[in-house]
C-alpha positions as CSV (number, residue, x, y, z in Angstrom):
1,X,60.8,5.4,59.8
2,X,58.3,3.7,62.3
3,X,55.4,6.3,60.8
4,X,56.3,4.9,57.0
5,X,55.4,1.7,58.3
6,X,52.5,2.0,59.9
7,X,50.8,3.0,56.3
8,X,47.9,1.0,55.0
9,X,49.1,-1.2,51.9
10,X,46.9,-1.1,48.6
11,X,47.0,-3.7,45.7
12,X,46.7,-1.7,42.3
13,X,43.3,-3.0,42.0
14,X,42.3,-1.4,45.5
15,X,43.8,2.2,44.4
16,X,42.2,2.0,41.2
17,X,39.2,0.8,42.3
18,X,39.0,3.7,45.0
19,X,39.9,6.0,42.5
20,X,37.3,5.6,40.1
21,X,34.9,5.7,43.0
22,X,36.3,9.4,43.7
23,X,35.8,10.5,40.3
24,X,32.6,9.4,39.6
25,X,31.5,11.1,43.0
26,X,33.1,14.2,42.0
27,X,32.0,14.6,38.7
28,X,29.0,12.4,38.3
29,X,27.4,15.3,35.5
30,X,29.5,17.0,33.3
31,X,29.6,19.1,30.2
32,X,33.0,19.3,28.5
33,X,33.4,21.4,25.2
34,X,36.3,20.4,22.8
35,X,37.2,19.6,19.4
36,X,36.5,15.7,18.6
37,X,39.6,14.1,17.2
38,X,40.8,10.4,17.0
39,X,37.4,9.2,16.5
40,X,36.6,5.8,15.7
41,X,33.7,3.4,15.2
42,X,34.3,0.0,16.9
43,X,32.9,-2.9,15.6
44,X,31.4,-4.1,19.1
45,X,28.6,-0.4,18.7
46,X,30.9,1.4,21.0
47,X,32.1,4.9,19.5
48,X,35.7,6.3,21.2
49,X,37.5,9.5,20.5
50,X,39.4,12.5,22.4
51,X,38.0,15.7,22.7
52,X,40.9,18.6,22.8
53,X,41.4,22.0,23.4
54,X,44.3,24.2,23.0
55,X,46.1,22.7,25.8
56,X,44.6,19.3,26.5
57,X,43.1,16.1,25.9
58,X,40.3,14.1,27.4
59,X,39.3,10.4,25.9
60,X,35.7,9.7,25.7
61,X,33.8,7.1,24.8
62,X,30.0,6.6,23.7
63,X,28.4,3.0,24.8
64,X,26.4,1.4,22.2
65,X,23.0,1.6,23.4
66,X,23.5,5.9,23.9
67,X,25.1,6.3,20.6
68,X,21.6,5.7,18.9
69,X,19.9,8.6,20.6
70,X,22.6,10.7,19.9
71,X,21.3,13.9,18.0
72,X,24.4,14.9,16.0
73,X,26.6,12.1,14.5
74,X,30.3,12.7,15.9
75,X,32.3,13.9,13.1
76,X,36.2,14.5,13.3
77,X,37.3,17.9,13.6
78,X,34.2,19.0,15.0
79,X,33.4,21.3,18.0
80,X,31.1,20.1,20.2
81,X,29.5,20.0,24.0
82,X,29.6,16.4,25.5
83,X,27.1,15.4,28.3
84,X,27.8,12.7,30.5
85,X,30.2,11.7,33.6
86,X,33.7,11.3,34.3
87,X,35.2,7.9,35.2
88,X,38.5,6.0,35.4
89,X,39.6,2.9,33.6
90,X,42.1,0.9,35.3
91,X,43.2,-1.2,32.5
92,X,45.3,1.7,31.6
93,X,45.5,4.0,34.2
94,X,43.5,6.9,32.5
95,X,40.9,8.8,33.2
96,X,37.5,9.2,30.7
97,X,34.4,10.7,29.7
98,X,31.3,8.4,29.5
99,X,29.4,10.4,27.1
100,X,25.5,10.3,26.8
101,X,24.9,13.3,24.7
102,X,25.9,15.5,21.8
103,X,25.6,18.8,20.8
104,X,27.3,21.1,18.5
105,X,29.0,23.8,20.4
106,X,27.6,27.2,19.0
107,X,26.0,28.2,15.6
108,X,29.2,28.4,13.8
109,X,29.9,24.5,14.6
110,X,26.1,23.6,13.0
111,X,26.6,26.1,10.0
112,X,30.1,24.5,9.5
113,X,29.0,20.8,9.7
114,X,26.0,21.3,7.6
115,X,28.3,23.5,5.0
116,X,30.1,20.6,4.7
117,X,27.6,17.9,4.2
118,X,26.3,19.9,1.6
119,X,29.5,19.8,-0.3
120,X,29.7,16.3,0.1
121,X,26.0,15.9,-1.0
122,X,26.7,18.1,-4.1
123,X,29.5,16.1,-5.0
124,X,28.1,13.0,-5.5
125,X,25.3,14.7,-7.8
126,X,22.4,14.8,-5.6
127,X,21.8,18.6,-6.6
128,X,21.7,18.8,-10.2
129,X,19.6,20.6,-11.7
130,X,19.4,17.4,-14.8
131,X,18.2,15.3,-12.5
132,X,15.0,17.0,-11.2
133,X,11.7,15.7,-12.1
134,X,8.9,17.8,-13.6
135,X,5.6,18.5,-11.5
136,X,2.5,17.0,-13.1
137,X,0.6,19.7,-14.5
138,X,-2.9,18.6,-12.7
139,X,-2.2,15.4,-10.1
140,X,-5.0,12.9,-9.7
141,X,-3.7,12.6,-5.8
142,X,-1.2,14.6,-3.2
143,X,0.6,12.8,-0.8
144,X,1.7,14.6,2.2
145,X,4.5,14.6,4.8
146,X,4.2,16.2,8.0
147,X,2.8,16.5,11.4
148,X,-0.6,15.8,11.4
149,X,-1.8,17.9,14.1
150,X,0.3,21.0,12.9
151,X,-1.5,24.0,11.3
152,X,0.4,23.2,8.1
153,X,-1.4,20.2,7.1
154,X,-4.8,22.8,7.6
155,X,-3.3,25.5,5.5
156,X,-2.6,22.8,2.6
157,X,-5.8,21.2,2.7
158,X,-7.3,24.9,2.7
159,X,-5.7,26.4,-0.4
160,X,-6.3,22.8,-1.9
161,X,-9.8,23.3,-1.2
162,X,-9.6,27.2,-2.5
163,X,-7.8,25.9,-5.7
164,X,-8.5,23.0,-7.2
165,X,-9.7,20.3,-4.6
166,X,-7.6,17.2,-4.9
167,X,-7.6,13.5,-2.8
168,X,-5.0,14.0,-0.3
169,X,-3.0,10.8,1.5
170,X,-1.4,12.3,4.5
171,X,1.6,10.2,6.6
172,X,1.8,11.5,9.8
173,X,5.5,11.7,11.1
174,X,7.8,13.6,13.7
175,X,8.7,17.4,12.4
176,X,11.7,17.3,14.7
177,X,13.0,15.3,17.2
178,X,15.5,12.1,17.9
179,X,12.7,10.0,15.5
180,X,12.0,12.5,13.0
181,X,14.7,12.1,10.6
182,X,14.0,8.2,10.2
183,X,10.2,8.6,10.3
184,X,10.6,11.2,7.2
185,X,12.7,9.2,4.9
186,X,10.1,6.4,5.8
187,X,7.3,8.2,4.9
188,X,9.2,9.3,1.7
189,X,10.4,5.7,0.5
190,X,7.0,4.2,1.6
191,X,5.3,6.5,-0.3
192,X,7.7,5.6,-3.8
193,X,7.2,1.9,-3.1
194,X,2.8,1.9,-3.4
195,X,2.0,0.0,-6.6
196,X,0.6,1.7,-9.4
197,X,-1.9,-1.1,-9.4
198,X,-3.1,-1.1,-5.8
199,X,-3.4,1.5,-3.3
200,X,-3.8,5.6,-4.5
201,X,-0.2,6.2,-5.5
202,X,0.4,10.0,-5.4
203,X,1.7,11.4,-8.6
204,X,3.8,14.4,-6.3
205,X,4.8,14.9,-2.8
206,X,5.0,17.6,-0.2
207,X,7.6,17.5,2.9
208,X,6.1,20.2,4.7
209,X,6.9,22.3,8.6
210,X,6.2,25.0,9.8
211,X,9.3,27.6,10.7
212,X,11.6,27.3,13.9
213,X,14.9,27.6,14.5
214,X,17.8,25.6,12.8
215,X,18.1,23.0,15.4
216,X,13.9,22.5,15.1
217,X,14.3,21.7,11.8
218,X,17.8,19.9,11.7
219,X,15.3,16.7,10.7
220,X,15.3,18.1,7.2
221,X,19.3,18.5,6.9
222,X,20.1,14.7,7.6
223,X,21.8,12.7,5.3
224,X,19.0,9.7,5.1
225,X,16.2,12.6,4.4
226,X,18.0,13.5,1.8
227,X,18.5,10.4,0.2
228,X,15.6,9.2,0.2
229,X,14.5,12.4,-1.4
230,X,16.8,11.7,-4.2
231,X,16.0,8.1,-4.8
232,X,12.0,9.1,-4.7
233,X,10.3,8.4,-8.2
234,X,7.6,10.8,-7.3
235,X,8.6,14.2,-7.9
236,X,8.9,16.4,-4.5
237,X,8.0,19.4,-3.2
238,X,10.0,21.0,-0.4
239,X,7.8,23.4,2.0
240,X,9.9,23.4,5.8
241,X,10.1,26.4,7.5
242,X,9.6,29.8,6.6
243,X,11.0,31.7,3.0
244,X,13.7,32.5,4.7
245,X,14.7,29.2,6.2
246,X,16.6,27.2,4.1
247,X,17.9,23.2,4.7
248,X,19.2,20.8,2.8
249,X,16.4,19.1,1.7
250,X,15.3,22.6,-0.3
251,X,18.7,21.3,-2.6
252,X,17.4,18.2,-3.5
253,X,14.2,18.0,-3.9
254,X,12.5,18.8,-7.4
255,X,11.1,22.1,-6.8
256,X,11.5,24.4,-3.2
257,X,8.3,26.1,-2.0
258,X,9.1,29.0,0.8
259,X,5.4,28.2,2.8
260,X,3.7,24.6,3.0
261,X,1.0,27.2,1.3
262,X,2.7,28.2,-1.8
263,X,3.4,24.2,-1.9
264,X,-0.1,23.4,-2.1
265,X,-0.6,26.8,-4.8
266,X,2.8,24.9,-6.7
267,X,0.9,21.5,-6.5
268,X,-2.6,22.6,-8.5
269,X,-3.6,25.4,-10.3
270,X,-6.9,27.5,-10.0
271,X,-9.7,25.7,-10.7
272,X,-11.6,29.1,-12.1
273,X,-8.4,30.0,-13.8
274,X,-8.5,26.9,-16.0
275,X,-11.9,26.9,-16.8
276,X,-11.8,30.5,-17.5
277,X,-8.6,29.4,-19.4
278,X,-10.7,26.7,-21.3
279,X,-13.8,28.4,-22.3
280,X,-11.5,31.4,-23.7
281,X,-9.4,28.8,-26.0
282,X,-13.0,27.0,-26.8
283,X,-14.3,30.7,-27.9
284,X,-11.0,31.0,-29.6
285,X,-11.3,28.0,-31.4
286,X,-14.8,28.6,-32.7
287,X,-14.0,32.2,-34.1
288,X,-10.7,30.3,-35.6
289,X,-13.3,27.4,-37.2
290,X,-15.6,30.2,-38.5
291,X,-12.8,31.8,-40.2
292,X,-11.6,29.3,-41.8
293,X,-14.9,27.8,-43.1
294,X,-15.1,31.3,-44.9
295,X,-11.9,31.1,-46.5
296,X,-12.6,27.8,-47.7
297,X,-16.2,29.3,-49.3
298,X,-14.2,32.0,-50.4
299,X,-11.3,29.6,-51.9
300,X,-14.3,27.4,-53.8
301,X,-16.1,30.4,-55.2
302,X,-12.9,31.7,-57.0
303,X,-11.9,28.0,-58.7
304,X,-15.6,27.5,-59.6
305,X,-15.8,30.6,-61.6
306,X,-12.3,30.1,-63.5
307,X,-13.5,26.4,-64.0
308,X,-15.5,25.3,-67.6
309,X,-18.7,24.6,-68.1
310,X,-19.6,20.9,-68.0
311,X,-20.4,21.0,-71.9
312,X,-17.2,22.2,-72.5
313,X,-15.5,20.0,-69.9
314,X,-16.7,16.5,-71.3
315,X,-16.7,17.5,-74.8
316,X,-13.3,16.5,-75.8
317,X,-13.5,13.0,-73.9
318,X,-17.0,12.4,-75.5
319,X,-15.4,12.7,-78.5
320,X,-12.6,10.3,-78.3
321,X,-15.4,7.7,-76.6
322,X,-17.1,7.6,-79.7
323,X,-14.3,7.2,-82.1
324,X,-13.1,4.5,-79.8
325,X,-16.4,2.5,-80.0
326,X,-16.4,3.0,-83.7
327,X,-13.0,1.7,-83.9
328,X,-14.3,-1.3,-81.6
329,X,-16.8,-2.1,-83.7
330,X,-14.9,-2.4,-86.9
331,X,-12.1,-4.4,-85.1
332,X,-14.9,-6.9,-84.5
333,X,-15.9,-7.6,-87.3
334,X,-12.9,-7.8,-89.5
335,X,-12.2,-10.5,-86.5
336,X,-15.2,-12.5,-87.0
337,X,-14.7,-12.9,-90.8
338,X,-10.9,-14.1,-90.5
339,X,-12.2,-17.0,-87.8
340,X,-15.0,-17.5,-90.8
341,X,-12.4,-17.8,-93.3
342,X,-10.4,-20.3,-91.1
343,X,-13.5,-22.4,-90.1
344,X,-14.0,-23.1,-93.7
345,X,-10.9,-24.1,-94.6
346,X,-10.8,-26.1,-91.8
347,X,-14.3,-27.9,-92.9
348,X,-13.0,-28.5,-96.5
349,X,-10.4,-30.4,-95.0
350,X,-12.6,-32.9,-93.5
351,X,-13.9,-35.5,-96.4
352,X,-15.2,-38.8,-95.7
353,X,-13.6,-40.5,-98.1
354,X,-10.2,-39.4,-97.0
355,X,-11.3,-40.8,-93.4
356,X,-12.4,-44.0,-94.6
357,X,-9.0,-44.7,-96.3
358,X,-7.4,-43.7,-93.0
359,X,-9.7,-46.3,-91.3
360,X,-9.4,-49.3,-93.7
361,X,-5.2,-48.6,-93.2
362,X,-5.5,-49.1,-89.4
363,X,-7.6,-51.7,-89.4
364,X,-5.5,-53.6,-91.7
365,X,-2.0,-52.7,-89.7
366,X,-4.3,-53.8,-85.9
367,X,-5.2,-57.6,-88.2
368,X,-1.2,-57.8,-89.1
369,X,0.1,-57.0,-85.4
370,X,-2.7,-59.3,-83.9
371,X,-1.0,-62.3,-86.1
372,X,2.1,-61.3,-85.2
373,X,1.6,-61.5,-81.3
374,X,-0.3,-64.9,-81.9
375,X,2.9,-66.5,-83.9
376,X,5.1,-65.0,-80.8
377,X,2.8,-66.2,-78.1
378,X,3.1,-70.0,-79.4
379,X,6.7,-69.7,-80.0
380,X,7.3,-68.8,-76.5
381,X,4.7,-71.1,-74.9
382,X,6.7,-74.1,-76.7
383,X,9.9,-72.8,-75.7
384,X,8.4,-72.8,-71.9
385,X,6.9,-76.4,-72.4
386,X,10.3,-77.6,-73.3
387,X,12.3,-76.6,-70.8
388,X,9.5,-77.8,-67.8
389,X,10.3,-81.2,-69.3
390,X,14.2,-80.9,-69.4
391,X,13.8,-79.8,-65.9
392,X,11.2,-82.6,-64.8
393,X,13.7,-85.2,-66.4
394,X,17.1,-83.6,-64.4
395,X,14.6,-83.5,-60.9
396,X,13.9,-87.5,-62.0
397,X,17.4,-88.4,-61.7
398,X,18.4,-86.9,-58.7
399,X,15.1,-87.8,-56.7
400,X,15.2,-91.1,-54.1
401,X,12.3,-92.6,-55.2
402,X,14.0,-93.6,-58.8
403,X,16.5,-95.3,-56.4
404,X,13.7,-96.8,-54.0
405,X,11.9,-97.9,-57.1
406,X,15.2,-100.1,-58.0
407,X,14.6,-102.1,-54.5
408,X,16.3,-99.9,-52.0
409,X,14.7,-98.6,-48.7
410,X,15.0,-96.0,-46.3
411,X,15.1,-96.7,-42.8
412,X,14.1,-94.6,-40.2
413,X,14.1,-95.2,-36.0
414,X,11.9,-94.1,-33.8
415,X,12.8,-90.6,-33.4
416,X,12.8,-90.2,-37.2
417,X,15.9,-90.7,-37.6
418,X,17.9,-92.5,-40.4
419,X,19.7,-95.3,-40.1
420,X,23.2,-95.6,-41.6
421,X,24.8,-98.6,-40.1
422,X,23.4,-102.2,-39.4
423,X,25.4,-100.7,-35.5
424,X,23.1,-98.1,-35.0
425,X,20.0,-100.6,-34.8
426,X,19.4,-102.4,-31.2
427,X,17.2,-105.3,-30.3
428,X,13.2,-104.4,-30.4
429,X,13.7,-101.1,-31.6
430,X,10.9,-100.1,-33.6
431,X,12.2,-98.7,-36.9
432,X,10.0,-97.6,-40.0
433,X,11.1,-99.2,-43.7
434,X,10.3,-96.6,-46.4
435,X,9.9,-98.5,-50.0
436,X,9.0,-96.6,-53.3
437,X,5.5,-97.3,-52.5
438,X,4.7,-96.5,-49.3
439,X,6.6,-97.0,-45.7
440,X,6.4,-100.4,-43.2
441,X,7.2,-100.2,-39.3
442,X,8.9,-103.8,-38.1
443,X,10.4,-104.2,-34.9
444,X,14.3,-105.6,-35.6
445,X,14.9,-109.1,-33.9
446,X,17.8,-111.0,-32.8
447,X,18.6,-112.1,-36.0
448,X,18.5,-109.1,-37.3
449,X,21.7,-107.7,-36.1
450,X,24.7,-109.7,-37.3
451,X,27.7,-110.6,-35.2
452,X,29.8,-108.1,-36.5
453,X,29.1,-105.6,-39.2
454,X,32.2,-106.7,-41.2
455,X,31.2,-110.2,-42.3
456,X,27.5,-108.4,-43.2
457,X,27.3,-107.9,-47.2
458,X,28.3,-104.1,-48.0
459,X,25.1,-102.2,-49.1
460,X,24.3,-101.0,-52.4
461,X,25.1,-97.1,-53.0
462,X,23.6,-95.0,-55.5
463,X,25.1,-91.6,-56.1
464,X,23.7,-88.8,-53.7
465,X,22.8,-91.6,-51.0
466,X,25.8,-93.4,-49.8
467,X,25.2,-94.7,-46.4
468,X,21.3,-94.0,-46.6
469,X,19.6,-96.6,-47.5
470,X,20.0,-100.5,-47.0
């Protein structure tokens, strides 16, 4: 009982703490093959799964910054060999594999996974045969993809040269490698996106390698090659490997070479071909001129002997020409005697004497309508005289200066105004007496406004002036 006591205490942190530090020390490099299962993609970068075997499971996770220099993309279901070191995470007492790399486990995994991404690739329509683009028949430039200190960008250029020598735009990228997928699908999109205005745009493309093994040229069997492949506008030709290495991008591109030289043969033809080609169809088409000329001689001869002589020809339309003009001339001159005949009766018409009558009438009817206006043009002026005067005596009666002329006046004040009441007038105020003959300014004195305006005599009113005038 006293031994059980004597024991060192731990705090869970302390055991798990040490453990970890024994596993890490015992298997600080590891490879583990299994079968990847539960495998997801966390938000945070980090990539977890399990990796299982007939009788087991081990959890594994790949940090963010190793999971981009992974080779093969994890995949469920799929047998691999993970690099890396076993550790211990005490949040829940387990034990895991830090993984740093990936590989397929055997040639049966990579065959299996790339079977399958073909399928998938199929599926979506990437490998249709309607969909592939026809190789210009003689391109202005070639743009090539590949290494540029490999012997395949020599061979190229050679049989180029050989053929039918081209301008060549080479990209330079990675044949194989972590960077040699993305540099490809680079080359290819930057390639598509040159302006047709600007830069030498190639009018086709070659992807070419040389041979290696499958994982050498696993570059050309990822998913982003082979996109970008398919979304190229420039038709592309396929050249990786030997004839009897195949990869996926030999699917989808627009025509599959089985050298990086039978690419460059694919890309031109032979330059003494076509112009052995051309002369030939120039010979061809001067023997097919020739002939043709002949038969057209030949053709002419025969309708000039079954034509008529000339004579003969025009002697039926000379014919009707003269009986025409003849028929011209008589029409003429039956025309010109019935105008003749009209002109004179026309002329017998016109005798003076009948013109003078005419004359004599109208100036008689002018003299009658001239009296006439001058009887009207009196009549009316009287008519106009008489009313002015009616008018003048009705303005007379209703005018002020009949009344004014009668002994009335107007009076005005200073302002202009008129004066209606005896009231309305104060002391020394200037005021302006208008009379029928002319107007007089006074200046109204003390006697001039009464006591009170009822005791002074009421004014004289006239009709149309009551209260105006005094």
């Amino acid at each position: 009982m006293s031994d059980r006591t004597n024991l060192p205490e731990f705090s869970v942190s302390e055991i798990s703490a040490a453990l970890k530090h024994t596993v890490e020390e015992a298997f600080p490099f590891v490879r583990v093959r299994g079968e990847i299962s539960g495998l997801k993609f966390h938000s945070s970068g980090h990539v977890y799964f399990d990796l299982k075997d007939e009788k087991c499971v081990l959890n594994a996770v790949i940090w963010k910054g190793a999971v981009r220099a992974l080779k093969i993309k994890p995949q469920a279901g799929l047998e691999v060999v993970c690099t890396g070191r076993v550790s211990s995470y005490g949040g829940s007492s387990r034990y895991q594999l830090i993984v740093e790399q990936v590989e397929l486990a055997g040639l049966g995994a990579l065959m299996a996974m790339l079977e399958e991404r073909k399928k998938m690739l199929a599926a979506e329509g990437l490998f249709d045969a309607a969909r592939k683009k026809k190789l210009p028949y003689l391109p202005e430039v070639i743009g090539v993809i590949t290494s540029p200190t490999g012997a395949v960008i020599r061979d190229i250029m050679q049989r180029l040269q050989d053929r039918f020598p081209r301008r060549v735009l080479l990209w330079p990228v990675a044949v194989q490698g972590e960077r040699a997928a993305g540099e490809i699908a680079a080359a290819i999109r930057g390639f598509a996106a040159l302006p047709k205005d600007g830069l030498p745009r190639p009018d086709v493309l070659i992807v070419a390698r040389g041979g290696g093994s499958i994982e050498d040229l696993m570059a050309f069997n990822e998913e982003v090659v082979i996109r970008a492949v398919a979304a190229c506008e420039i038709p592309v030709i396929s050249a990786v490997g030997h004839e009897t290495d195949t990869t996926l991008i030999d699917f989808v591109s627009d025509v599959r070479a089985p050298t990086p030289t039978a690419a460059a043969e694919m890309a031109v033809p032979v330059r003494s071909e076509l112009i052995s080609q051309t002369l030939d169809l120039e010979r061809r088409l001067g023997r097919s001129a020739a002939v043709q000329m002949e038969r057209r001689r030949d053709t002419l001869r025969h309708l000039a002997r079954v034509l008529p002589r000339a004579d003969q020809l025009f002697a039926a339309p000379r014919q009707r020409f003269d009986q025409a003009a003849e028929r011209v001339t008589n029409a003429l001159r039956r025309n010109l005697e019935v105008h003749h005949r009209h002109f004179v009766e026309a002329a017998a018409l016109l005798r003076p004497a009948g013109l003078k009558n005419r004359l004599a009438q109208g100036a008689e009817r002018a003299k009658m309508l001239g009296l006439r206006l001058n009887r009207v043009h009196r009549t009316r002026l009287t008519e106009a005289a008489q009313r002015l005067e009616g008018l003048v005596r009705v303005l007379d009666s209703v005018s002020h200066r009949a009344v004014l002329a009668r002994g009335f006046a107007l009076v005005r004040g200073a302002d202009g105004g008129l004066k209606r009441a005896a009231s309305a007038v104060a002391l020394g105020e200037t005021l302006t007496l208008t009379f029928a003959d002319g107007a007089v300014p006074v200046v109204a004195g003390a006697g001039a406004h009464p006591p009170a305006a009822k005791s002074h005599p009421p004014a004289k009113k006239t009709p149309g002036n009551q209260g105006d005038l005094f």
